[in-house]
FIDO-383620 format. One record per residue: residue number from 1; residue in one letter; chain; x, y, z of N, C-alpha, C in turn. Coordinates in Angstrom, 1 decimal. Atoms other than C-alpha are relative to their C-alpha. Layout:
% FIDO-383620
nr  rest  kette  n.X  n.Y  n.Z  ca.X  ca.Y  ca.Z  c.X  c.Y  c.Z
NUM  a  A  X  Y  Z  X  Y  Z  X  Y  Z
...
% end
This chain:
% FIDO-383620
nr  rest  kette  n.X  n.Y  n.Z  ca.X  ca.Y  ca.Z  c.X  c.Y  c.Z
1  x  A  1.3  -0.6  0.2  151.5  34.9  80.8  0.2  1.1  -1.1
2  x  A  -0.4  -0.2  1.0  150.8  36.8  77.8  0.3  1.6  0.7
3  x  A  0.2  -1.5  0.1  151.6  40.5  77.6  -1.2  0.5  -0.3
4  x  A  0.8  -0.5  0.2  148.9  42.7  78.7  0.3  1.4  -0.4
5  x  A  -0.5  -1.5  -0.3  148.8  46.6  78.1  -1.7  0.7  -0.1
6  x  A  1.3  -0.9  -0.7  145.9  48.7  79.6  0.0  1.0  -1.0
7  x  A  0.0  -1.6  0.6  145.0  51.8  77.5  -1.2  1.1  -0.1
8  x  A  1.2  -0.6  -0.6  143.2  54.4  78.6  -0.6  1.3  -0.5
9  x  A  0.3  -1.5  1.0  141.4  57.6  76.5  -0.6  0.8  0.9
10  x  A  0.4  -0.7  -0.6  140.9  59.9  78.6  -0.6  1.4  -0.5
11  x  A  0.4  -1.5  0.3  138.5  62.9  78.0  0.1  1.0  0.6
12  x  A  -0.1  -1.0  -0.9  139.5  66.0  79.1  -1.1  1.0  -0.6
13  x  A  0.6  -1.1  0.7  136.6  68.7  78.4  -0.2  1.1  0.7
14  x  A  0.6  -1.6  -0.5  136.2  71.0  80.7  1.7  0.8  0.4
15  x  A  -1.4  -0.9  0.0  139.1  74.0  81.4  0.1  0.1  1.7
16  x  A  -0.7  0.1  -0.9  140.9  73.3  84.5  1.5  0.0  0.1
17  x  A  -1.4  0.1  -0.2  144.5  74.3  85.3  0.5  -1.6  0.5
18  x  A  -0.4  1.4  -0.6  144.4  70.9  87.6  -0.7  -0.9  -0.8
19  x  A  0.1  1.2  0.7  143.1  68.4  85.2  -1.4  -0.6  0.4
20  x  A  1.0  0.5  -0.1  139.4  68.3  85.3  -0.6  -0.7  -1.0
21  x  A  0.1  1.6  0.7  139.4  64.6  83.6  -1.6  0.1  0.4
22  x  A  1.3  0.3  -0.3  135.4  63.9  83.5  0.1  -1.3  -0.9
23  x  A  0.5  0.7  0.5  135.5  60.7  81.6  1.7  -0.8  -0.7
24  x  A  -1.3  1.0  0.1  138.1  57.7  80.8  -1.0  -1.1  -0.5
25  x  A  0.3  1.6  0.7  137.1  55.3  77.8  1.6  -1.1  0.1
26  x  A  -1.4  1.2  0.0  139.5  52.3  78.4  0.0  -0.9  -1.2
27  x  A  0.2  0.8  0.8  140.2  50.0  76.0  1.1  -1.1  -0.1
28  x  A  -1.4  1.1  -0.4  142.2  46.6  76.3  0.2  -0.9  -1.4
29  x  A  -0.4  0.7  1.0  144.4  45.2  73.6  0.8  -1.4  0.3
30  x  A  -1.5  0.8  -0.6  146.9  41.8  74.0  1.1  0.0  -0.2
31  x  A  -1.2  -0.4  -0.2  149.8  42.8  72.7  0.1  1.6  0.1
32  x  A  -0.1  -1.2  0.0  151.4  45.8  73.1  -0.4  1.1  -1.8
33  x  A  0.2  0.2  1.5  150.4  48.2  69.9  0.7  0.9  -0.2
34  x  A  -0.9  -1.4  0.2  153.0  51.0  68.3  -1.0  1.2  -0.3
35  x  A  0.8  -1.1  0.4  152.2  54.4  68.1  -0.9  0.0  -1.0
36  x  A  1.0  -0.4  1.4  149.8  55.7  65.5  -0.4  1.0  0.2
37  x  A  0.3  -1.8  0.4  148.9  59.1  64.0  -1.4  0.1  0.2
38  x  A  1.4  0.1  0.4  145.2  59.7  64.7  -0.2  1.1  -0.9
39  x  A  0.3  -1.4  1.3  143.8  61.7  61.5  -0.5  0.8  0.6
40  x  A  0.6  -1.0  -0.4  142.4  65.0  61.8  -1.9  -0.4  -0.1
41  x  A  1.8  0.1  0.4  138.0  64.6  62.4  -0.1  0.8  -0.9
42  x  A  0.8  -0.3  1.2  136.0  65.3  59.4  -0.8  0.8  1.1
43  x  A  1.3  -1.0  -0.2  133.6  68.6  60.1  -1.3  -1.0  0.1
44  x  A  1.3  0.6  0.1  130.8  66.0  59.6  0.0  -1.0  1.6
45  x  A  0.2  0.7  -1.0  131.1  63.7  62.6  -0.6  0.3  1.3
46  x  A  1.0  -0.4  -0.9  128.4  64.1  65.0  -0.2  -1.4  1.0
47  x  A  0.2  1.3  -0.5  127.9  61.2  67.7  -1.7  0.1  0.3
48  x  A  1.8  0.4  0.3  124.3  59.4  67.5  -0.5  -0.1  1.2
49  x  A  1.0  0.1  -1.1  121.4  59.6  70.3  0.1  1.5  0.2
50  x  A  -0.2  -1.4  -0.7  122.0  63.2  70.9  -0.9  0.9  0.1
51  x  A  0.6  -0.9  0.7  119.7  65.7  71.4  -0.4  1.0  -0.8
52  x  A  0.3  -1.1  0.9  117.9  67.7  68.9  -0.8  1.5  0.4
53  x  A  0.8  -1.4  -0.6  117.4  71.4  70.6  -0.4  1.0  -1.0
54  x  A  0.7  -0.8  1.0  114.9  73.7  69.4  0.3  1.6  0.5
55  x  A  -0.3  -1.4  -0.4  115.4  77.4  69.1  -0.9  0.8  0.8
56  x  A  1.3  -0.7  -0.5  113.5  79.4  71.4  0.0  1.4  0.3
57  x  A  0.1  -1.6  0.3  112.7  83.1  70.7  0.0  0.8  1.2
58  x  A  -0.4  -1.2  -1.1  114.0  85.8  73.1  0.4  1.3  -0.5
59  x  A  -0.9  -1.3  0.5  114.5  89.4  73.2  0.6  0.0  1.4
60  x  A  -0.8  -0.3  -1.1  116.7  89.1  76.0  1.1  0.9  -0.2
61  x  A  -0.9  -0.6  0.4  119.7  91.2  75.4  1.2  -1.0  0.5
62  x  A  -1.5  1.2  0.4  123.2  88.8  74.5  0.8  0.7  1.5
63  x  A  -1.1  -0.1  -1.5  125.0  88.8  77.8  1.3  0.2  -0.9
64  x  A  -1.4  -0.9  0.4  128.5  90.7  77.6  1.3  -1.2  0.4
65  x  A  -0.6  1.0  -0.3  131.5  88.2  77.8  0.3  0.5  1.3
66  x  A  -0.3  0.1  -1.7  132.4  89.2  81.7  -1.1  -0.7  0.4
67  x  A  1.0  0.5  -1.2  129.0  87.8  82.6  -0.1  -1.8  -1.3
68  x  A  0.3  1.6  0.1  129.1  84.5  80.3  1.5  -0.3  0.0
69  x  A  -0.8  0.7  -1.2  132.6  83.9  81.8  -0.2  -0.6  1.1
70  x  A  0.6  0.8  -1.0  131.0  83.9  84.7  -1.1  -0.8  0.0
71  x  A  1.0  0.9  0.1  128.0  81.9  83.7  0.7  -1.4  0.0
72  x  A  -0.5  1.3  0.1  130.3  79.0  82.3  0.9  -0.3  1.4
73  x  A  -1.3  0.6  -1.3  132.7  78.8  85.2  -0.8  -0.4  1.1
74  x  A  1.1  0.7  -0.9  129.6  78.5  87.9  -0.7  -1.1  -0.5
75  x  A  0.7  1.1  0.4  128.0  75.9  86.1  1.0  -1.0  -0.4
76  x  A  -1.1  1.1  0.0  131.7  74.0  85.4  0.0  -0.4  1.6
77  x  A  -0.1  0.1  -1.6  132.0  74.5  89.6  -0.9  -0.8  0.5
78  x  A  0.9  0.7  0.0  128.8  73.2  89.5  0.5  -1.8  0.5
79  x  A  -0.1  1.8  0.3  130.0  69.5  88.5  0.9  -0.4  1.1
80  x  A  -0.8  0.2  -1.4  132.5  69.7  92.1  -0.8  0.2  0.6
81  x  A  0.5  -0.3  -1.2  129.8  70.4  94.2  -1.4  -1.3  0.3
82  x  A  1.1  1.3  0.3  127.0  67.3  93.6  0.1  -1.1  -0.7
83  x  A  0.0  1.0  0.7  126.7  63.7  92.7  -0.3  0.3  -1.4
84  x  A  0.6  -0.2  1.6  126.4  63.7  88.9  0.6  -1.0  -0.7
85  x  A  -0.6  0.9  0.4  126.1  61.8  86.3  0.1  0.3  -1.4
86  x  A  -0.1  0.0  1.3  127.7  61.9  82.8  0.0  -0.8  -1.3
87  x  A  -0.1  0.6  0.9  127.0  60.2  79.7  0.7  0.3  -1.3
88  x  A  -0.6  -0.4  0.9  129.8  60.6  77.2  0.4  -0.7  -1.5
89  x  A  -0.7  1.0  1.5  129.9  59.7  73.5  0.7  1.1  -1.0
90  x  A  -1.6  -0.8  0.7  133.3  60.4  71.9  0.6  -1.0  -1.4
91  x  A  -1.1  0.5  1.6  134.4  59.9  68.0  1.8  0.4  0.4
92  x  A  -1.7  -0.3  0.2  138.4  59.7  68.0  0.1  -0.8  -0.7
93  x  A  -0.7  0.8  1.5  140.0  59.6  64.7  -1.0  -0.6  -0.8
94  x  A  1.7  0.6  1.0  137.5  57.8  62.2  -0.7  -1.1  0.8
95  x  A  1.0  0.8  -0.6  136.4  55.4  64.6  -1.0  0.0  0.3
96  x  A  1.0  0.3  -0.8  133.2  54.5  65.4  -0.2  0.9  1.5
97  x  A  0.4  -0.3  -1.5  131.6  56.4  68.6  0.0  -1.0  1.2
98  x  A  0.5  1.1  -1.1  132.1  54.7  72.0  -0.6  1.2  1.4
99  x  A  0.6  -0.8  -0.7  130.1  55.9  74.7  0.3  -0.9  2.0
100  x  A  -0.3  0.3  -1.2  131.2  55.9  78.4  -1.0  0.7  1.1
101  x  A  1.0  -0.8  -0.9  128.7  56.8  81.8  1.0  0.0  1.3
102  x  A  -1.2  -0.2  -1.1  130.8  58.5  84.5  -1.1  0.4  0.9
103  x  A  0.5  -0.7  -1.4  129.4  59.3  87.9  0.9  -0.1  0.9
104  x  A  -0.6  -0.5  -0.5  131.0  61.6  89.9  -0.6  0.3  1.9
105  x  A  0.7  -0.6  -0.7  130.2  61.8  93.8  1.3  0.8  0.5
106  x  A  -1.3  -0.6  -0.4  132.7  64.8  95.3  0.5  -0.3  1.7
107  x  A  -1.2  -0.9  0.6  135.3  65.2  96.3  0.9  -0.9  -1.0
108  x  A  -0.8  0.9  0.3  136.9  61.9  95.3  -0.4  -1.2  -0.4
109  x  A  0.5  1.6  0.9  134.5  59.0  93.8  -0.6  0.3  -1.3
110  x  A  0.2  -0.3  1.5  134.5  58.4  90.3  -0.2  -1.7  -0.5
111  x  A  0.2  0.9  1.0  132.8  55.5  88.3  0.1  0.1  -1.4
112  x  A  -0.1  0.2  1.5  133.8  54.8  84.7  -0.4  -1.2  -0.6
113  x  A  -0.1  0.5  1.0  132.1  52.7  82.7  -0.4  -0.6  -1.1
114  x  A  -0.1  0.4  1.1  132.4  51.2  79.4  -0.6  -1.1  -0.5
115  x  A  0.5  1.0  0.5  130.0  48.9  78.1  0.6  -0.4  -1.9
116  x  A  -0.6  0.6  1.7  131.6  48.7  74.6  1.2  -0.4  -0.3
117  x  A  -1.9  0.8  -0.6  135.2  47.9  75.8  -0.4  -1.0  1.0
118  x  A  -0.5  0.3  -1.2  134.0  46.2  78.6  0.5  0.0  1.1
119  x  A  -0.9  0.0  -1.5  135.9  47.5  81.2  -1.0  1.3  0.9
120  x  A  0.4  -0.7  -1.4  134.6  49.4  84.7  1.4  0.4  0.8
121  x  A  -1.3  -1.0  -0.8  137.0  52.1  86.7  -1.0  0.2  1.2
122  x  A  0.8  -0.6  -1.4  136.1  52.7  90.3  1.5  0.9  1.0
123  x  A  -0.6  -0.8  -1.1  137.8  55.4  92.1  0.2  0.6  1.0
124  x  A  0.9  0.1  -1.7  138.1  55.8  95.9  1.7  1.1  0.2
125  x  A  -0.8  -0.4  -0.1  140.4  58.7  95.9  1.0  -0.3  -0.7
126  x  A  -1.7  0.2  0.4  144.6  57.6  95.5  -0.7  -1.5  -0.8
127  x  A  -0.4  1.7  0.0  143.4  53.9  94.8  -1.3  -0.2  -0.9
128  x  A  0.9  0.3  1.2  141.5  52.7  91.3  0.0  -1.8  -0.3
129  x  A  0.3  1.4  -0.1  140.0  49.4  90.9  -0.7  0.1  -1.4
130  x  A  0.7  0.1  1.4  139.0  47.9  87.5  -0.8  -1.6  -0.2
131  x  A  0.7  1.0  0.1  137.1  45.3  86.4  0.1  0.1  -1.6
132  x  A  0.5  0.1  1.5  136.8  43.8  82.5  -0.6  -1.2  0.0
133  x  A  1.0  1.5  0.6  134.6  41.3  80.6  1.0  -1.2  -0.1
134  x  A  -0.8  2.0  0.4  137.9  38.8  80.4  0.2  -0.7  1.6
135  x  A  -0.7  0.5  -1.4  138.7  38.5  84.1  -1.7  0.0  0.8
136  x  A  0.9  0.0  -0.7  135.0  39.4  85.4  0.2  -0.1  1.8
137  x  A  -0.1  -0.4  -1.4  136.4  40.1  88.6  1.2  1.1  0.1
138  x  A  -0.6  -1.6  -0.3  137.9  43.4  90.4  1.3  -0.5  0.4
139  x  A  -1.5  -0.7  0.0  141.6  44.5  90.8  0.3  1.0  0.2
140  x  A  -0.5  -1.7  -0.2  143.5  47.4  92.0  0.7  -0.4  -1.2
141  x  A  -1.0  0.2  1.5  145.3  48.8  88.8  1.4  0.8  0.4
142  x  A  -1.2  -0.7  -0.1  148.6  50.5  89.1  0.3  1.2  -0.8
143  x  A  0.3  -1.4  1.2  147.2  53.9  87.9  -0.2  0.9  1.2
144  x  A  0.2  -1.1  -1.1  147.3  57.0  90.4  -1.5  0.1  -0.1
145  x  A  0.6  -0.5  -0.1  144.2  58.2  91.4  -0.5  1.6  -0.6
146  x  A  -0.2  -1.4  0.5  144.8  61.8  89.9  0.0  0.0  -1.3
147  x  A  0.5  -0.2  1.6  144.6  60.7  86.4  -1.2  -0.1  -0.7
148  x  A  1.6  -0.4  0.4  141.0  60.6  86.6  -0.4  1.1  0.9
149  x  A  0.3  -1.3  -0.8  140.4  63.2  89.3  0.7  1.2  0.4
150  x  A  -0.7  -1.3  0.2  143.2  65.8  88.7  0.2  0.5  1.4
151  x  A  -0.7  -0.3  -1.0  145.3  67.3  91.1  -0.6  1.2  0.5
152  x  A  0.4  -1.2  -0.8  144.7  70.0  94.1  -1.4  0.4  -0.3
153  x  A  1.6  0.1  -0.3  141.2  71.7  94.8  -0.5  0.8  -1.4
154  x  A  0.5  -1.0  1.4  139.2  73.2  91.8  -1.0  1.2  0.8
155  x  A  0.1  -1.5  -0.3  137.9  76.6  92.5  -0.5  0.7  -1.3
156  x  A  0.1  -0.7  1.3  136.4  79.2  90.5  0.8  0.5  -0.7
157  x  A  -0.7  -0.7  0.3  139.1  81.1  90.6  1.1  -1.4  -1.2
158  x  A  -0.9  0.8  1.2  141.2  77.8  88.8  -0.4  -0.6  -1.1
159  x  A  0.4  0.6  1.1  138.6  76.9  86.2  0.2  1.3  -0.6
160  x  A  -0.2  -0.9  0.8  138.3  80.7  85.3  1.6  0.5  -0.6
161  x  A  -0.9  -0.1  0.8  141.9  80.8  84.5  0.6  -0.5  -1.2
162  x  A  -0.3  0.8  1.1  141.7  78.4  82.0  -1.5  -0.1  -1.0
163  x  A  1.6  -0.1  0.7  138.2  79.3  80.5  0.4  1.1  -0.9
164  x  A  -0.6  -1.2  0.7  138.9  82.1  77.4  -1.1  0.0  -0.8
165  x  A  0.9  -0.2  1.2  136.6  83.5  74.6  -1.3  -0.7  0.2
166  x  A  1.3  0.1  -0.2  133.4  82.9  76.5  -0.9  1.2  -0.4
167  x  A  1.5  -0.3  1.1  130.3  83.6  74.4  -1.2  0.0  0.5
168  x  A  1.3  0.6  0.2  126.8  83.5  74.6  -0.1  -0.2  -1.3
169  x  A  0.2  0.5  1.6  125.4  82.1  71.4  -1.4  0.0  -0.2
170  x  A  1.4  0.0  0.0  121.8  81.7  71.8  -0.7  -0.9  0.8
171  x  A  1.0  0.7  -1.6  118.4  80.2  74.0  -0.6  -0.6  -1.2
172  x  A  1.0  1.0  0.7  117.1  76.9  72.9  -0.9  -0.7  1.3
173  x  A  0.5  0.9  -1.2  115.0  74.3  74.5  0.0  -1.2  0.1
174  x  A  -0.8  1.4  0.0  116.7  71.2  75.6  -0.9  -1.1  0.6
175  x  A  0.9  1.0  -0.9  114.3  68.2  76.5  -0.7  0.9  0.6
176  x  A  1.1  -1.3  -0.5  112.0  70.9  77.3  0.1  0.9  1.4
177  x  A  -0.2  -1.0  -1.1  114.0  72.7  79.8  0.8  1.3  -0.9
178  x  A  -0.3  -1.2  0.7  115.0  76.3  78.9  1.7  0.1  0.3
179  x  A  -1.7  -0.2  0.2  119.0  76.7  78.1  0.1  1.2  -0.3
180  x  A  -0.4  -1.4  0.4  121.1  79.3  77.1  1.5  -0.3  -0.6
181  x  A  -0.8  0.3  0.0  123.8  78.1  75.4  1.8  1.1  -0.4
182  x  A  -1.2  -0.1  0.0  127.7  78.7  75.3  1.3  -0.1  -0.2
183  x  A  -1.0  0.5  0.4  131.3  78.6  74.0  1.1  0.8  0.3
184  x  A  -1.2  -0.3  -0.6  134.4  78.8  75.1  1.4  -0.6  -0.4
185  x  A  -1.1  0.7  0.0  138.0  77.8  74.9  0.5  -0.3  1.0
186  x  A  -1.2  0.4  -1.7  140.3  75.9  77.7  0.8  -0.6  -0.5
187  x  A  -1.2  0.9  -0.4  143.4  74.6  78.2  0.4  -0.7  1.7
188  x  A  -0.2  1.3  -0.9  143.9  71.6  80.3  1.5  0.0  0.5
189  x  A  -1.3  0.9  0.3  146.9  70.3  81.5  -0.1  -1.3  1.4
190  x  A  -0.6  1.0  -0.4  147.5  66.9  82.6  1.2  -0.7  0.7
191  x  A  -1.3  0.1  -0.6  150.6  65.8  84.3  1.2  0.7  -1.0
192  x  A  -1.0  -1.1  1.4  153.2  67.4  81.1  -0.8  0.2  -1.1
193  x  A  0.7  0.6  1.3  150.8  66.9  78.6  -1.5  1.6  0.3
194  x  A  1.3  -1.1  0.1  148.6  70.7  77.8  -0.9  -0.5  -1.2
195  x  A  0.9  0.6  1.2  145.5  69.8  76.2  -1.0  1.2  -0.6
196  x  A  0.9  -1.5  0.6  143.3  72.6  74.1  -1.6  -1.0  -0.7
197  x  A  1.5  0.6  0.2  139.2  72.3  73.3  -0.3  1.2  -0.5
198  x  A  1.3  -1.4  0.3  136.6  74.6  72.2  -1.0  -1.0  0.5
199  x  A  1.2  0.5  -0.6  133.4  73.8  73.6  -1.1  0.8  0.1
200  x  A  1.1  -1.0  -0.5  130.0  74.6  73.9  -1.2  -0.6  1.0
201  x  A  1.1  0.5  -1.4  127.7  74.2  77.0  -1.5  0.2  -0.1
202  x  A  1.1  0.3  0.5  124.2  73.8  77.0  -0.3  0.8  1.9
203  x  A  0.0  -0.8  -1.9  123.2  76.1  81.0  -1.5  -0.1  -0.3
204  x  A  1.1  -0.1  0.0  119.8  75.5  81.9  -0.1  1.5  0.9
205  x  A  0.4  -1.5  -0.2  117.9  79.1  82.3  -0.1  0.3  1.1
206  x  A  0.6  -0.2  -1.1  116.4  78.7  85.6  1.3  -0.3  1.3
207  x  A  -0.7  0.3  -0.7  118.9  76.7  87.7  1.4  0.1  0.1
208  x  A  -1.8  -0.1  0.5  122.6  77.9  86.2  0.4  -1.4  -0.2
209  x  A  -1.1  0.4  0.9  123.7  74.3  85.6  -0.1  -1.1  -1.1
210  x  A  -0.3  0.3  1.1  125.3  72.5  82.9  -1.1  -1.2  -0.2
211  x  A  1.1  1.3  0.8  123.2  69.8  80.6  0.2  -0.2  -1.0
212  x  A  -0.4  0.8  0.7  125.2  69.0  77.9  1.4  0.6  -0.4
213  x  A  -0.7  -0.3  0.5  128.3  69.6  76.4  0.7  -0.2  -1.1
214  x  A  -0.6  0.5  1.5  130.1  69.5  73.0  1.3  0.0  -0.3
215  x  A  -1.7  -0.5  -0.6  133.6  69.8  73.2  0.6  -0.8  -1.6
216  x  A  -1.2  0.2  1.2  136.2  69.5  70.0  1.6  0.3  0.5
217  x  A  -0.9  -0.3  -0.4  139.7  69.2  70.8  0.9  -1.1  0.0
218  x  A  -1.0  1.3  -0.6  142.6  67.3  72.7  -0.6  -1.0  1.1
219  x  A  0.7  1.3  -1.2  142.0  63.9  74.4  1.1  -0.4  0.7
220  x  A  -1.1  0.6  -0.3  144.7  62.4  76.6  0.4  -1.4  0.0
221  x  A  0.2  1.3  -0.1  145.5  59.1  76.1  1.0  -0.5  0.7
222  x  A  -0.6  0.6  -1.4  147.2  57.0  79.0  0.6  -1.4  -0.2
223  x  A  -0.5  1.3  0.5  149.2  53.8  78.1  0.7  -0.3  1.3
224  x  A  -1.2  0.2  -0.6  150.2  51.7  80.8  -0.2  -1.1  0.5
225  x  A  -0.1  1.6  0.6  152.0  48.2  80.9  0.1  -0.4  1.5
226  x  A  0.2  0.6  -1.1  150.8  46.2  83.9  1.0  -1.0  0.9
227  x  A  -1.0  0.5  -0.3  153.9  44.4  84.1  1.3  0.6  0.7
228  x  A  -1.1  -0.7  -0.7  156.2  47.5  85.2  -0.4  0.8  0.3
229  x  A  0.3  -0.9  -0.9  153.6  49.9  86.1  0.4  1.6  -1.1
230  x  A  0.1  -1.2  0.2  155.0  52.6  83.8  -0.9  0.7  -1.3
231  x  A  1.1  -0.1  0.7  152.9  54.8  82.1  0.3  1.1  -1.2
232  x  A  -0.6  -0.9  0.9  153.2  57.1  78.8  -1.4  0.2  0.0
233  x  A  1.2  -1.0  0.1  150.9  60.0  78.5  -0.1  0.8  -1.7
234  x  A  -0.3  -0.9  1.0  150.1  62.0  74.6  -1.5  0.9  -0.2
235  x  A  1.4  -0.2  0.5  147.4  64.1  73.3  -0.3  -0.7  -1.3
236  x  A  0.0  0.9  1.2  145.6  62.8  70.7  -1.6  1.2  -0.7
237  x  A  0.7  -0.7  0.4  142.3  64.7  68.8  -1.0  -0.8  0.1
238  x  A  1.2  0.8  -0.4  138.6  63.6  69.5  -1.4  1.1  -0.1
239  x  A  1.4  -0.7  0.0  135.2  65.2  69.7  -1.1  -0.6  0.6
240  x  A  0.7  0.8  -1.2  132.9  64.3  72.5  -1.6  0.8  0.0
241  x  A  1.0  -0.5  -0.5  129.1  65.0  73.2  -0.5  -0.6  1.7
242  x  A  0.2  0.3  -1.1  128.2  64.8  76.8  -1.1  0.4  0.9
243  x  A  1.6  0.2  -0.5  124.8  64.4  78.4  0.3  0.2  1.5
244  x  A  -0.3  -0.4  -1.7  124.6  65.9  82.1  -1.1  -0.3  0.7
245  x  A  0.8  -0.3  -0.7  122.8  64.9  85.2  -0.1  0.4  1.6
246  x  A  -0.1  -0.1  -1.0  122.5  65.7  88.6  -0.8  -0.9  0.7
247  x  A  0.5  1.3  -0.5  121.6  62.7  91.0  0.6  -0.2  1.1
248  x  A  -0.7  0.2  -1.3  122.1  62.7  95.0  -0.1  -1.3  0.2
249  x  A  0.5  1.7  -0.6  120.7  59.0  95.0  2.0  -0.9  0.0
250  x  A  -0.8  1.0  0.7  124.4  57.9  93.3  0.9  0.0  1.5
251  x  A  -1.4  0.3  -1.0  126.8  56.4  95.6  1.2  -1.2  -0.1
252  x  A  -1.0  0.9  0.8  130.4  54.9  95.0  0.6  -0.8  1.3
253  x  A  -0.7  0.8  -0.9  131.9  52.3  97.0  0.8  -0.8  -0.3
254  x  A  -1.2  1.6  0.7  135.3  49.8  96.9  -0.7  -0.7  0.1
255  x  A  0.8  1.0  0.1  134.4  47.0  95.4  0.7  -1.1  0.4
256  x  A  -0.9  1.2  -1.2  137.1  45.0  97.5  0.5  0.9  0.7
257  x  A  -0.8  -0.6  -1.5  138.5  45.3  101.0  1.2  0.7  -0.6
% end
């Protein structure tokens, strides 16, 4: 049988000590492929469909960074507390934008996926099931469960320790809900692998939470050979826009006994 090798891009954007992974583009090659350098993104790379928010005039007085700390870290906590669902499109390196839809129900189901690779991630806790366009039928993979839903419980207290140089920046109006948007720095880490972002959030006015985000930074990318199971982890550099929604209807279930 030929040699496969799974490879998996994982986006880390939000700032969690424990590895709050929101999004895993996969992508399947047939041989194995050697490293490669991804270049630095060009300043110009913007991914397409995104919204265009309009400015919207306030004399509100600029919130002090202790209180848009706490704004971003309640509306990160947010995304652990309700079904949601994310739509993520991420340039890495000069490629082309691919766009992944993750829905999250908590504490431990996670759907990934990828209509432009092909492949579907279903996660039921410890145990990830995949699906691609060549096999059209499901499989457990031989991938922890923690490398899409990050280890031990997330907390305010553990996103705020990895949240730095929170900003306000200014109130626009997103699809005609009132924002306020924000930017921040985090550091991630992944199983060895610390990953760094800047980001800016998009917090609707009324309800504190999140509805889009823009994140520039480290991605983690996950290589691993189905034949021995082991897996190599690196960062790599990427740029993600990410469309947020909230949706109690969603529900995840194995897709085999």
């Amino acid at each position: 049988m030929q040699d496969m090798r799974r490879t998996l891009i994982c986006v880390i954007f939000m700032a969690s000590a424990l590895g709050l992974a929101s999004s895993c583009r996969p992508a399947l090659t047939g041989t194995p492929a050697p490293a490669t350098v991804v270049p630095e993104l060009p300043d110009a790379i913007e991914p397409t469909d995104s919204p265009s928010p309009t400015i919207l005039p306030t004399e509100a007085q600029e919130p002090s960074g202790e209180e848009a700390q706490a704004a971003v870290v309640a509306a990160l906590l947010a995304l652990y507390s309700a079904p949601n669902r994310m739509t993520d499109t991420t340039s890495l390196g000069e490629a082309q934008p691919t766009t992944n839809v993750i829905e999250f129900v908590p504490p431990d189901r996670k759907r990934i996926a990828s209509a432009d690779q092909g492949v579907e991630y279903i996660v039921i806790g410890d145990d990830v099931y995949v699906n691609t366009k060549d096999t059209g039928t499901w499989e457990k993979a031989q991938i922890p469960g923690a490398t899409f839903l990050g280890d031990g419980e997330v907390t305010a207290e553990t996103i705020s320790a990895t949240v730095s140089d929170a900003r306000w920046l200014r109130s626009e109006v997103l699809d005609e809900t009132a924002v306020a948007v924000y930017s921040y720095r985090s550091t991630s880490r992944s199983g060895d692998v610390d990953l760094q972002s800047q980001t800016e959030l998009w917090i609707g006015q009324d309800d504190g939470l999140p509805k889009r985000m823009s994140v520039t930074g480290e991605t983690l990318s996950v290589s691993t050979d189905p034949s021995t199971g082991v897996s190599t982890q690196k960062a790599v550099q990427a740029r993600s826009t990410i469309l947020i929604e909230f949706d109690t209807t969603i529900r995840i279930e194995p897709p085999i006994p």
